[in-house]
N, C-alpha and C positions, 0 to 999 in steps of 0.2 A: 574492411567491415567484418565483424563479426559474425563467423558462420548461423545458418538456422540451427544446423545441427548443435552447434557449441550451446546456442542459450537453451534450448531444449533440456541438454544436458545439465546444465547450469541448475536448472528447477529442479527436475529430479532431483541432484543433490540437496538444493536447499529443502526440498519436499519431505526425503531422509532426514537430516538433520532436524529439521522442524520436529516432527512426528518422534524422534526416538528424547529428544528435549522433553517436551511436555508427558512422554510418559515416564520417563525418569523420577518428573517431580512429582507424579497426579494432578499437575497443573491443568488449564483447558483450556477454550478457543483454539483450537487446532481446526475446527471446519474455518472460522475466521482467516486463522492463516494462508490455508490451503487456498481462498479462495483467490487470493494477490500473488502467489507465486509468479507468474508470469508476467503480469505488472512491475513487480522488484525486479525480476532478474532484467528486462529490459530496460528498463529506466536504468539501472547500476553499468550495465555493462555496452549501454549503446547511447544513452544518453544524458546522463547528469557529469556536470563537468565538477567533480568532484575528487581531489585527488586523495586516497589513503595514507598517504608517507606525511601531508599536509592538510588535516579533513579541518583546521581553522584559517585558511585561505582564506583573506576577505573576499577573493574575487569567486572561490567557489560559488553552484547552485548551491540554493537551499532547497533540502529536501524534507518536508511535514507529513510524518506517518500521524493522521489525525486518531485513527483508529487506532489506539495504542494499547488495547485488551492483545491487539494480534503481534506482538510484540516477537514471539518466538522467530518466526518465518525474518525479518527483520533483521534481526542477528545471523540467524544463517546466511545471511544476503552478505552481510557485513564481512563474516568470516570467509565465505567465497570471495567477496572483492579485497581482503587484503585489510582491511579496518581494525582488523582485530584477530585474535589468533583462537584457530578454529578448537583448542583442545579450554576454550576460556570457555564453550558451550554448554561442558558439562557440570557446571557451575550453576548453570539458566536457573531461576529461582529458589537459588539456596539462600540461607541469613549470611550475610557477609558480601553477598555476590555484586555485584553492579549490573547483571544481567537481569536486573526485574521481571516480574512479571507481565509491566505494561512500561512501556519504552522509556529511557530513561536520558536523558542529554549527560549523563557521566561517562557514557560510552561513545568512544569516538567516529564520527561519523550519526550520530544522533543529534538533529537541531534541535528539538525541544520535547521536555516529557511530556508526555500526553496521554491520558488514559479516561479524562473526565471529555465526555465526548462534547465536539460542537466548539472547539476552542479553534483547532487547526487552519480552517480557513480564515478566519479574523486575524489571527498571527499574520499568515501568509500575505494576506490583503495588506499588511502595515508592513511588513519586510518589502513587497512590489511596491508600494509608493513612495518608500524613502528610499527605493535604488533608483527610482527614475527622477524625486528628488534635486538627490545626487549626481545622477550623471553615470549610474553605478551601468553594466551589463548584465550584469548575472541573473537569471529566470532563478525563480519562486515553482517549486510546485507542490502540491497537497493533497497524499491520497486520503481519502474518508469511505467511511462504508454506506452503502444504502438505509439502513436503520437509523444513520445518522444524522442522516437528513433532516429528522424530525423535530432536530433541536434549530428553536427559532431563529439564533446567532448566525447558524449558516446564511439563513434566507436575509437578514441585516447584511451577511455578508456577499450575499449574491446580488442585492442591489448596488454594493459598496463600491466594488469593481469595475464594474461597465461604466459607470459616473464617472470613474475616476483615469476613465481608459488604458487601465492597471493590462497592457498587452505581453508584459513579460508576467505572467501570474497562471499558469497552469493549473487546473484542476480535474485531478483524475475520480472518479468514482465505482469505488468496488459493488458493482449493480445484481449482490447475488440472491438477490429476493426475499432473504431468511434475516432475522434479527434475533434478540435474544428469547424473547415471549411467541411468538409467530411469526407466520407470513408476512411480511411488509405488505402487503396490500390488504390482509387484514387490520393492520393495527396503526396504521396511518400512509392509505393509500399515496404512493409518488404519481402516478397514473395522471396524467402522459407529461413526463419529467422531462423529453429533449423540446417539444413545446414550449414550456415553462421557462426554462435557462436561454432558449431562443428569446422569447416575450423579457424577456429581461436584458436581453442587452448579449448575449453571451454568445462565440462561434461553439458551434457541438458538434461532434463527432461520435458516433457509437458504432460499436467494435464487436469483436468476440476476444473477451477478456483473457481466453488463456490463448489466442493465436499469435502466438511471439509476431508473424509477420506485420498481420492486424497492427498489431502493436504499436511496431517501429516504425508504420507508415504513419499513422496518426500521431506518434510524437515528431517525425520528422514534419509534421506538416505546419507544427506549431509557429515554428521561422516565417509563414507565412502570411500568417495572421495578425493582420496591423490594426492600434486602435479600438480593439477590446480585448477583454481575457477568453480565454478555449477552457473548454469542460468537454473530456473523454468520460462517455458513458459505456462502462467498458461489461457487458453482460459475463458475468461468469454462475461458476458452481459452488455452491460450499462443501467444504469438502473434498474440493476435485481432487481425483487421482486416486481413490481409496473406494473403492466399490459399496464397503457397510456404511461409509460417512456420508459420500454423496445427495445433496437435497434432504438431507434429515436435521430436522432443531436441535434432538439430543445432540448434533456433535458441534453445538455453540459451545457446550458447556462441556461435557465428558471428556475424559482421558483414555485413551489406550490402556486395556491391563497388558500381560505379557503374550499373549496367545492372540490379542488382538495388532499387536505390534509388529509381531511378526509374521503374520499376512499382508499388515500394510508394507512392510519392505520389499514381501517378495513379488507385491501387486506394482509395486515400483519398479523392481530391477527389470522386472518383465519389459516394462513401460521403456526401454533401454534400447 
């Protein structure tokens, strides 16, 4: 098993990479990103049985970044697990690149592009019913962000599941309160969201979204769960890890200039 200490590490780095990407290009969603760090790095290196030497394995998981604005952290992930070669980063949203700006299925290790939100779980839900189908093993899982929510397809898809007793179908949700205009519970209250996916049919599980252990215990616990789909409601930060970014709207959208870049590195190495 894969040390605490190692996936810890793991983010950091992808947290670096992330942050010095998106200021490179003045691109943005870097609070977006920042907020799954911990999410990626364990699901890549403890749980999705996904091999990099072979990322179109039909027996692979499939793995759906719904939220595909946060694209950056994503690639870092990919680069750290071997999908792709870590000097292709600094490419991330040039004209020419395959590194888009919101996830792109040209890049290996990418199930599907996604950046128009509310699409990823309905994918997800039809990849889990034509493996079980089939006869298939392979788990489906699908992270989405909070703000996401809001798009009605989900909730078509959150009945779709449980009906369908879709039990290899994971869904994790990035629960970081902030969306792109405000507050989530300003701008369309989730309040009380593990309720809700219970009343619907759904095993829940809610976490602290950056506690790697947290983490690895709630996905391993997925194996257990017979006869409906699990939904991690995983509370995190936006932002995390960066002192200025933390819990602020501006860093849905902003970019690091240079002098803000390099505070956030050394607010990182610290973090070491």
């Amino acid at each position: 098993m894969i040390s605490t200490e190692t996936l810890k590490a793991r983010a950091l780095q992808i947290r670096k990479l992330s942050v010095q990407m998106v200021s490179r290009v003045n691109a943005s969603h870097i609070g977006s990103s920042f907020s799954m760090v911990e999410l990626l790095t364990v699901l890549y290196s403890h749980f999705l049985k996904i091999d990099p030497a072979r990322p179109q394995d039909p027996a692979r998981d499939r793995f759906i970044l719904s939220k595909g604005h946060a694209a950056a952290s994503l690639y870092a992930t990919l680069a750290v697990h071997g999908f792709i070669d870590g000097s292709e980063l600094e490419e991330y949203n040039l004209p020419g690149s395959r590194l888009l700006g919101h996830a792109s299925h040209k890049v290996p290790g990418v199930e599907l592009s996604t950046g128009s939100l509310g699409h990823g779980l309905p994918v997800g839900c039809g990849l889990a019913l034509a493996a079980k189908r089939l006869g298939r093993r392979h788990r489906t899982v699908v992270l989405v962000s909070d703000g996401e929510l809001d798009e009605g397809s989900n909730w078509e898809a959150i009945l779709f599941a449980p009906h369908h007793k879709l039990d290899n179908l994971l869904l994790v949700v990035d629960y970081n309160k902030i969306q792109s205009l405000g507050n989530v519970k300003d701008v369309l209250d989730l309040h009380p969201l593990a309720e809700k996916f219970e009343t619907f049919g759904w095993h829940v599980k809610e976490i602290d979204g950056h506690d790697v252990e947290q983490i690895r215990s709630a996905l391993d616990n997925f194996a257990e769960v017979q006869g409906r789909p699990m939904v991690i409601l995983a509370h995190t930060v936006k932002g995390k890890g960066v002192s200025y970014m933390e819990n602020l709207l501006a860093w849905h959208y902003k970019s690091p200039n240079q002098e803000q870049l390099a505070q956030a590195l050394q607010e990182l190495e610290e973090q070491q």
